[in-house]
C-alpha positions as CSV (number, residue, x, y, z in Angstrom):
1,X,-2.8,-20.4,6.1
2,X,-6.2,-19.1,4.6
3,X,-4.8,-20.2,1.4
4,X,-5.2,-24.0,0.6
5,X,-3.8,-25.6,-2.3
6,X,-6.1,-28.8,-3.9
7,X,-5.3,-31.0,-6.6
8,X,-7.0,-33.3,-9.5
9,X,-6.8,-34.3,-13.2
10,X,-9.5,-31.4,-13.8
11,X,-10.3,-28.2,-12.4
12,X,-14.0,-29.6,-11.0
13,X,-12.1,-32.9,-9.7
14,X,-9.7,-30.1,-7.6
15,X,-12.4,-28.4,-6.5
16,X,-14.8,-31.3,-5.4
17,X,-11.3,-32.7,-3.4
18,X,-11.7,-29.0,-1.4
19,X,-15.6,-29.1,-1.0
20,X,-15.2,-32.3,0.7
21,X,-11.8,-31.7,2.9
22,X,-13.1,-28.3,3.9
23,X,-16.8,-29.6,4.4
24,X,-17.7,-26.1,2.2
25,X,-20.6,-25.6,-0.4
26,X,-19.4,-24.1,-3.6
27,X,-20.5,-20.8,-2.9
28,X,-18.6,-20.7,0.0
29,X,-15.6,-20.6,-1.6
30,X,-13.1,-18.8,-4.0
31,X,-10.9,-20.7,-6.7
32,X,-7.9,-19.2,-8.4
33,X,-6.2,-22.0,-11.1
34,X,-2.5,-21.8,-10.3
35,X,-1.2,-24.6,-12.1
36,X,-2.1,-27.2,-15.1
37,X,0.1,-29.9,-16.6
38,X,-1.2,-31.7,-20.1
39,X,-1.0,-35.5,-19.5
40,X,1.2,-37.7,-21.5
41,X,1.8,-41.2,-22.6
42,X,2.8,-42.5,-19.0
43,X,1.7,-39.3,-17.2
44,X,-1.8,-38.3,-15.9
45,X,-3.3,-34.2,-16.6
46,X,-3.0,-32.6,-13.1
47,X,-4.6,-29.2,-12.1
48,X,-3.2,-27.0,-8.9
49,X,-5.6,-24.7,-7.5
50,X,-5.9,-22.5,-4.7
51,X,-9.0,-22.5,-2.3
52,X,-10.3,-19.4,0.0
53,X,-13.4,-19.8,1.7
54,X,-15.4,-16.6,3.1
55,X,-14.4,-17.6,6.5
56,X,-11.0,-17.1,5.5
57,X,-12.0,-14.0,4.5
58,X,-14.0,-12.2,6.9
59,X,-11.1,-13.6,9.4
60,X,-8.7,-11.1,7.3
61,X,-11.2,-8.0,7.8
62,X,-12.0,-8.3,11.4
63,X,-7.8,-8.6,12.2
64,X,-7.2,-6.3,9.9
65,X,-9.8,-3.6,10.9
66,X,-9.3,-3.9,14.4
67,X,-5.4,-3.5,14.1
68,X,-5.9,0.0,11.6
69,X,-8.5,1.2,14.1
70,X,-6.5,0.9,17.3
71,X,-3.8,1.9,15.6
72,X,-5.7,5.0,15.1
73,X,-6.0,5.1,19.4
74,X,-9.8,3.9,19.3
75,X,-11.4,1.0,20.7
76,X,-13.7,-1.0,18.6
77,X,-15.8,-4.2,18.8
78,X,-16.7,-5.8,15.4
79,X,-20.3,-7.5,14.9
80,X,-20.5,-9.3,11.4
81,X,-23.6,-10.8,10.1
82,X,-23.4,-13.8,7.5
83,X,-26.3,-14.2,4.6
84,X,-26.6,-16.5,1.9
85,X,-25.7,-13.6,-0.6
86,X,-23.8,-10.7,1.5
87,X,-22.1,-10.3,4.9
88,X,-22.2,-7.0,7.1
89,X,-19.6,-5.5,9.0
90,X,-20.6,-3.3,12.0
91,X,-17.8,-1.3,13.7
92,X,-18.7,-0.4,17.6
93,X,-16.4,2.0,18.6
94,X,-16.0,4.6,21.1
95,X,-15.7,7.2,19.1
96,X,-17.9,6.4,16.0
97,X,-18.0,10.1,15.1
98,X,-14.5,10.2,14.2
99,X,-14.8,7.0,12.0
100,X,-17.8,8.0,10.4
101,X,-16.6,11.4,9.6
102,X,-18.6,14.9,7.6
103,X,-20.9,13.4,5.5
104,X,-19.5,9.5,5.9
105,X,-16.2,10.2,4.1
106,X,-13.9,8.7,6.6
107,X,-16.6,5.5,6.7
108,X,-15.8,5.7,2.6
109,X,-12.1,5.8,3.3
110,X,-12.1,2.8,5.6
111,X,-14.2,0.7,2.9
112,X,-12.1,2.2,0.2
113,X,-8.6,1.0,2.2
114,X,-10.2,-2.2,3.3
115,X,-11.2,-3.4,-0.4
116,X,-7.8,-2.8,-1.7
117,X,-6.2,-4.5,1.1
118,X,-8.9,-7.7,0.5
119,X,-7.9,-7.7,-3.3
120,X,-3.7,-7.2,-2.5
121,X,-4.1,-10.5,-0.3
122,X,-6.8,-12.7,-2.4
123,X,-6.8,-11.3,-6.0
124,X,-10.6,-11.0,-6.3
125,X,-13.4,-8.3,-4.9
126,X,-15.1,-9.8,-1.6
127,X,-19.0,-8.2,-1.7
128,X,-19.5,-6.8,1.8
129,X,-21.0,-3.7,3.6
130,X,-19.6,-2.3,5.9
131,X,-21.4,-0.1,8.9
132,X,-20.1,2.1,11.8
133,X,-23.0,2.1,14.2
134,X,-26.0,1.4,12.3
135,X,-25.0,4.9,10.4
136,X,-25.3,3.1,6.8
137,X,-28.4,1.2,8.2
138,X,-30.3,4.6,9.1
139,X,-29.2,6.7,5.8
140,X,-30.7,3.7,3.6
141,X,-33.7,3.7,5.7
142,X,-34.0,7.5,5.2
143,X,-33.2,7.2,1.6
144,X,-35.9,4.2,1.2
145,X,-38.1,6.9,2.9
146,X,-37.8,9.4,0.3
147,X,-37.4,7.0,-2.6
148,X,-40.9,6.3,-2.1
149,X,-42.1,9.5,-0.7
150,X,-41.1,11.1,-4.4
151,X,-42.6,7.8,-6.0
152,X,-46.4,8.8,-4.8
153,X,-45.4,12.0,-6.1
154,X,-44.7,11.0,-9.3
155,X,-47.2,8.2,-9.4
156,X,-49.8,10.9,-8.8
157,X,-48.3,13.7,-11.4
158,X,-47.1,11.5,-13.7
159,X,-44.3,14.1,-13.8
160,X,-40.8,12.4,-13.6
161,X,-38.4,13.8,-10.6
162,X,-34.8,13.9,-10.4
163,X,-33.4,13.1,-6.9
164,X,-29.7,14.4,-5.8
165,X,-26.1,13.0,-7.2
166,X,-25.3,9.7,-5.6
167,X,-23.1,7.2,-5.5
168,X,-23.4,3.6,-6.6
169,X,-24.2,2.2,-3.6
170,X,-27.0,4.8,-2.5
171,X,-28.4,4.4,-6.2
172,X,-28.7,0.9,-5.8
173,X,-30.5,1.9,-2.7
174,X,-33.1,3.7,-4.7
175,X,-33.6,1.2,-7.5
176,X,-34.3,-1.8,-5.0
177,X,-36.7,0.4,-3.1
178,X,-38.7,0.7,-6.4
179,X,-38.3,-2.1,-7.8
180,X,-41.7,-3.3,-7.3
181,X,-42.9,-0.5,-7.6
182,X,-45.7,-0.7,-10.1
183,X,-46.7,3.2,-11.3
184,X,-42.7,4.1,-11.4
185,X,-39.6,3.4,-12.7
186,X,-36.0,4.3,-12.5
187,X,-33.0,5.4,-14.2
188,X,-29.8,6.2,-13.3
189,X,-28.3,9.2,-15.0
190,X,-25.6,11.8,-15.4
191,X,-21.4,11.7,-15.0
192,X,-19.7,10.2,-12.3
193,X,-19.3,11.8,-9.7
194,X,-22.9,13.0,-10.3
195,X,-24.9,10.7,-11.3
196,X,-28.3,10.8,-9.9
197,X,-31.5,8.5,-9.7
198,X,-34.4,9.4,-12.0
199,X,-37.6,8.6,-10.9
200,X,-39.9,8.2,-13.8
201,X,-44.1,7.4,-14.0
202,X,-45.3,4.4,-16.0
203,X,-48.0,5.9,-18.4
204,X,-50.9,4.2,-19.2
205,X,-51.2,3.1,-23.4
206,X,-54.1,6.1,-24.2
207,X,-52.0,8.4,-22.2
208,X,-49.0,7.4,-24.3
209,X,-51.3,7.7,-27.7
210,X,-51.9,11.6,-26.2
211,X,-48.8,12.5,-25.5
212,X,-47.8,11.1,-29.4
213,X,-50.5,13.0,-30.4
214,X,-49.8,16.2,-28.8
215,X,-46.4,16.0,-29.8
């Protein structure tokens, strides 16, 4: 089972039992509080919880993506790459085209299916991303590319630009690539489903002091 239930007289002495029987650091793992019973005169407070580590749950994707995808009549490999902060999923297939689909929107599909499935079987949101081929990988690369090909831009004009709707994901994309960015900022702005990433300049005080002027 890649649920395990731990017990103590508090929710940290519960959770230290299942750091040290699963040999886990606490970020490695996922609490859910299932039970708690007060103590009483002759009876001591005891708190049920239940324990998922990521193991557990990359386990669940990789059987579960590999059992929709042949299901779909295509062979797959998974590679899946573990950091301190995210994990990556990359599907190998033979037919990466189809999974990826016009624009990504099967690849979206997948994710979108995959999530729910993750939250039906644990009951929390599991941070991941998820690849077909180094596709993802490339598109951020392209859109880091421009992110900072319009920053110059802008850095040099001082004129603000407005890239193309977005999703989250590929905003996020934009605002990391900038972040350190010193002459430029961004914004995200607009309605779902069009928001879009503003890129803006960082004006200097007496240019500010013109501008109010001028105004």
């Amino acid at each position: 089972m890649d649920k395990k239930i731990f017990k103590g007289k508090t929710k940290e002495e519960a959770i230290n039992n299942a750091l040290i029987e699963l040999e886990e650091s606490r970020e490695n793992i996922y609490v859910k509080e299932i039970e708690t019973t007060k103590g009483g005169l002759f009876k001591s407070p005891k708190v049920e919880i239940e324990v998922t580590t990521k193991d557990d749950v990359i386990n669940f994707i990789k059987e579960y993506l590999q059992k929709l995808i042949h299901d779909m009549g295509i062979g797959t490999n998974l590679e899946i790459k573990k950091r301190e902060k995210n994990v990556t999923i990359t599907i190998l297939s033979d037919n990466n085209a189809l999974l990826i689909g016009k624009q990504g929107r099967t690849m979206d599909a997948l994710n979108t299916v995959l999530r729910q499935a993750i939250f039906a079987r644990y009951g929390f949101y599991f941070s991941y991303v998820l690849d077909i081929g180094e596709y993802k990988e490339q598109k951020n690369q392209n859109l880091e590319r421009v992110a900072k090909s319009v920053a110059r831009e802008v850095a040099r004009t001082k004129i603000e630009a407005k890239l193309d709707p977005m999703n989250s994901y590929e905003r996020r994309i934009i605002h990391n690539a900038l972040n350190d960015y010193k002459k430029v900022y961004t914004e995200s702005e607009g309605t779902e489903p069009n928001r879009y990433v503003v890129i803006k300049p960082v004006l200097e005080e007496n240019q500010e002091e013109t501008l109010e002027e001028e105004a």
